[in-house]
C-alpha positions in Angstrom: 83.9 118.6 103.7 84.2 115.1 104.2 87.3 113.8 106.4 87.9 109.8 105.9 88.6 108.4 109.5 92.2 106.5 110.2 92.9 103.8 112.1 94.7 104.0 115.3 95.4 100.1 115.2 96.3 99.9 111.6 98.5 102.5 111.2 98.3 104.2 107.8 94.8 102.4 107.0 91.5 103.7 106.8 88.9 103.2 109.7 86.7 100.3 108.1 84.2 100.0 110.9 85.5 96.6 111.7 84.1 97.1 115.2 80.3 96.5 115.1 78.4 99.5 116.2 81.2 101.7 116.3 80.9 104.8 113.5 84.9 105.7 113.5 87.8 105.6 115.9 86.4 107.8 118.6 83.2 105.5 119.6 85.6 101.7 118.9 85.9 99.4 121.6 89.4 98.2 120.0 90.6 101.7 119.9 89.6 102.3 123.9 91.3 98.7 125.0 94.0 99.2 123.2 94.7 102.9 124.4 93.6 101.9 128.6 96.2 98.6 128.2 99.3 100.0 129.0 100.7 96.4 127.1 98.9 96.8 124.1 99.5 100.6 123.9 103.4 99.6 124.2 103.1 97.3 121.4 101.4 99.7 118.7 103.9 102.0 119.2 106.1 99.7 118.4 104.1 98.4 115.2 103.9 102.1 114.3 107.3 102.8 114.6 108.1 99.5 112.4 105.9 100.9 109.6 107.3 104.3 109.9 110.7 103.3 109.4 109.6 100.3 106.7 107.7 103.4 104.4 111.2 105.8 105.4 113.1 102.6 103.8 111.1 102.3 100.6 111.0 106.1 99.8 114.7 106.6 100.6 
């Protein structure tokens, strides 16, 4: 069974390998800075929470 990876940065979006050398999420340099900077961890969860409540908006 094949799984298709998601992005941790782009919320909703498929991993796309953007990262050369990487082969999904769990080996992407992006992924690890962004999770070990407690800065740019603060601000995904903010984009996250921005596209949660934009897709609860459109579907409500």
């Amino acid at each position: 069974m094949h799984v298709d990876a998601k992005c941790p940065i782009r919320f909703g979006e498929p991993c796309s390998l953007c990262v050369p050398g990487a082969h999904g999420p769990q080996d992407c340099q992006l992924v690890a800075l962004v999770r070990e900077d407690p800065d740019l961890a603060e601000l995904r969860a903010e984009m996250i929470a921005r596209k949660k409540a934009e897709k609860a908006q459109s579907a409500g």
